[in-house]
N, C-alpha and C positions, 0 to 999 in steps of 0.2 A: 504494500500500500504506500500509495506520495502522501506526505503531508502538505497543508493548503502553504502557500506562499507565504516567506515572511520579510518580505525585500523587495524596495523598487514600489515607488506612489503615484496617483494616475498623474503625466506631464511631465516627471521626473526624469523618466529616460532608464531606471535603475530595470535591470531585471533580475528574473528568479529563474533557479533550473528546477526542473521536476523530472520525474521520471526520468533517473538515471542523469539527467542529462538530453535526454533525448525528445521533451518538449520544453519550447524558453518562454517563459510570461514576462512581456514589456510593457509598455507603457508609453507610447512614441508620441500621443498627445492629450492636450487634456482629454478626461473622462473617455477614453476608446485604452481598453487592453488591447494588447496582438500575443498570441499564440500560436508560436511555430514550431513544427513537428523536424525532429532535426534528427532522424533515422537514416542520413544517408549511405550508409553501407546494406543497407537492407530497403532502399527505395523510399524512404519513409512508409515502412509498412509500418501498423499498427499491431501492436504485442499487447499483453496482458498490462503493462506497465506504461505505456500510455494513454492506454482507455482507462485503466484506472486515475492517472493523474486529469484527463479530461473530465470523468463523473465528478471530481473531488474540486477541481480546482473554480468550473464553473460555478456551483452554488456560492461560493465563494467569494465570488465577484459581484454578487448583488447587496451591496451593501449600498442601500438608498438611492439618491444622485449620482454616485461617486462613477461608475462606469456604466455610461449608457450605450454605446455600443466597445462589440467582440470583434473583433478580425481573426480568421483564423487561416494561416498559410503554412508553404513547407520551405524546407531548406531548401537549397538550389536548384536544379531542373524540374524536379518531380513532387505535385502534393500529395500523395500516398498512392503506392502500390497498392491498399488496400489490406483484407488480411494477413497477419505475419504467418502463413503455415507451412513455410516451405520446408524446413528443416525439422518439425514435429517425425520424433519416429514412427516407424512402420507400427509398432508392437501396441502404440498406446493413439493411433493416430486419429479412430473415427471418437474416442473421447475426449483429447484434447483439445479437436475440432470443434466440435461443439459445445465446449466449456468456454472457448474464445468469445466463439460467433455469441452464443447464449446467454453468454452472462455479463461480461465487459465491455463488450461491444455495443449490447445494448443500452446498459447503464449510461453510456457513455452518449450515445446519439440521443436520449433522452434527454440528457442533460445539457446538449443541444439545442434541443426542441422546448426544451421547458424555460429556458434563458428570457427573462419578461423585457428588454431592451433587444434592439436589433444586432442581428450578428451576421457579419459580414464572410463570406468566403472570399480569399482570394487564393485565385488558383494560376497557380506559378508551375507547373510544368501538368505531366499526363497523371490523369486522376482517375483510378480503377477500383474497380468490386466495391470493398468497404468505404474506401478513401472518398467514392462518387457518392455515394450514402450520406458519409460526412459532410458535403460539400451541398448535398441537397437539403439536409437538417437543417442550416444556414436559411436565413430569410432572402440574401441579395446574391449572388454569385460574378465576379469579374474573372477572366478570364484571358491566359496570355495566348496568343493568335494562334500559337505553335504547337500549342496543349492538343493531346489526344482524351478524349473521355470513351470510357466503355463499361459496362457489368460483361464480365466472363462466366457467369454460373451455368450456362449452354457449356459452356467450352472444358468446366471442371468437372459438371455431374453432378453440381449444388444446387437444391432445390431455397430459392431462398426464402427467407423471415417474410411472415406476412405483414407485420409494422414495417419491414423496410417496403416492401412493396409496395402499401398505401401509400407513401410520400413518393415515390414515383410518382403513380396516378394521380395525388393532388398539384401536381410540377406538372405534369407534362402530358397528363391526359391518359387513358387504358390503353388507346391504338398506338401510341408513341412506345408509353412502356413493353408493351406485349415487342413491338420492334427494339426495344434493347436488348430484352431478356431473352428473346427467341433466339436472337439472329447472333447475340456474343458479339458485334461488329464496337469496333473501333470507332467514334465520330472526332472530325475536327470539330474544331472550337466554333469555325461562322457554323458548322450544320447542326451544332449543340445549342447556339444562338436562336437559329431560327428555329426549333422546335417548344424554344423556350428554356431549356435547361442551364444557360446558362444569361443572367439578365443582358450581358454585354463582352465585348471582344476588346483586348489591350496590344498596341505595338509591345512588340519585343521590350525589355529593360524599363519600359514604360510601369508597369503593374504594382512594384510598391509605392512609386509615393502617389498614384492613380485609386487605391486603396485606399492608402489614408486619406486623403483629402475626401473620398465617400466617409471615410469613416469618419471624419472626423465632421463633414457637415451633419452626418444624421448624430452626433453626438450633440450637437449646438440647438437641436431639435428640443421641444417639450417635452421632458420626461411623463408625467402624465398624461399626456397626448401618444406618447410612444407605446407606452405600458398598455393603456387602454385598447388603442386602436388595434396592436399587433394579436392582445386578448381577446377582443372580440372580432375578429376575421379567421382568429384559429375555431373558436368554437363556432363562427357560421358554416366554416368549410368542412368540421367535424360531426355535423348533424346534418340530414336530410330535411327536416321538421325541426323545430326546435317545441321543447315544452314549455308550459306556460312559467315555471320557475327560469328555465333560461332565459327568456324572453323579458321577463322582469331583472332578471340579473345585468341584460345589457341594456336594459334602458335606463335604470339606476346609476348605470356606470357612464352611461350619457350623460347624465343628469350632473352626476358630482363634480363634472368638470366646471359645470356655473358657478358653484363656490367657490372654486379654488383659487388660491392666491394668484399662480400662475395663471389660471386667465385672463385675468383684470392686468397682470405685468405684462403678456405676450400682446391684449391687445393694446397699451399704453406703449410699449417698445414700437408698434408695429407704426401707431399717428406719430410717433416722436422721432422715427426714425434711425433711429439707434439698435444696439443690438440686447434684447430680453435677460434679463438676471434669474435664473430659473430657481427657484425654491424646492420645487416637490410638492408640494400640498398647495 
């Protein structure tokens, strides 16, 4: 297990190692962490030890105001191979497997998903199996031109998780996903664009500070406008019908943005022309 970060404050610039070493927590501006997976002898595949430092490290980061948006990238060409299974022995190999995929992998894309500010992927080289999971779990996706995306579970004889599946489907639609998953093909970055998978395309060497500057506007954004809005588009897209306790929950949450301090600031910034002092409440 990583313990949560004890080093490096948002704007600081200071980071933290976790997992081994093998994911770095920064801080590159105000209120935006970056989380990069720095597995490159192994592709940044993803191990036990950095899914676990991702379930651990994300809750972590929600401490009020303080990081409103997540970036998350990989070390140098590539943002994750995906699962780390290649070297699992023969002897112990179909339960390893799925004590990877089943238990830390999930933890960990949940932990993803459940992040109540935006979280940004940037994806800096080819990004496959799990790695594309990860990068779909994210709310925004950028994307370097050169970058391959694919799922290979055609190609290995893995039938995959049906929580990863739905976020396919809620990305990119059943007829899209059924063509990744079938067909194992490899897509560039513009054919990953236009399907939707990836929100946009970056020149070469372009991508990190093309990142931050996304990250860092949706960080200068209304925290409780962020929280809210991102809260209530996951639960519309998560219900067919919503019941009448939902439906009372988001309209509540409609509601309590009238009171809030940052209202009355966002819209006083907006006549005055300056830039908003965001509080939280």
């Amino acid at each position: 297990m990583t313990s949560p970060p004890s080093s490096g404050q948002p704007g600081e610039g200071g980071s933290s190692s976790l997992a081994g070493g093998k994911l770095i927590l920064d801080h590159p501006a105000a209120a935006v962490a970056r989380l990069t997976i720095s597995n490159p002898e192994r592709r940044n595949a993803l191990d036990h030890e950095i899914l676990d430092a991702l379930a651990q490290v994300l809750p972590s980061l929600d401490r009020g105001i303080e990081i409103r948006c997540v970036m998350i990238t990989g070390e140098g060409n590539v943002f994750s191979a995906g699962y780390d299974i290649a070297d699992i022995p023969e002897e112990s190999f179909a339960a390893d497997a799925e004590a990877l995929v089943a238990h830390p992998f999930q933890a960990a894309m949940e932990a993803v998903s459940a992040y109540p500010y935006p979280v940004v992927a940037a994806i800096n080289g080819h990004c496959l199996g799990g790695g594309l999971e990860l990068a779909v779990r994210c709310d925004l996706r950028l994307c370097v031109i050169s970058a391959k995306l694919g799922m290979p579970p055609a190609k290995l004889g893995l039938i995959y998780g049906h929580t990863g599946l739905q976020k396919f489907i809620d990305v990119i639609g059943i007829a899209r996903t059924k063509e990744l998953f079938l067909t194992g093909r490899n897509l560039s970055a513009p054919r990953a664009m236009a399907i939707g998978l990836v929100h946009d395309t970056v020149p070469e060497g372009e991508l990190p500070q093309t990142a931050l500057r996304l990250a860092s506007e949706i960080a200068a954004n209304a925290p409780l406008s962020m929280r809210g809005n991102k809260r209530a588009i996951e639960t519309l897209n998560s219900y067919a019908r919503l019941t009448p306790d939902q439906e009372r929950e988001l309209i509540e949450l409609r509601r309590s943005c009238f009171a809030s301090e940052d209202f009355r600031e966002g819209v006083r910034a907006f006549a005055d022309k300056r830039a908003p002092s965001w509080r939280g409440r």
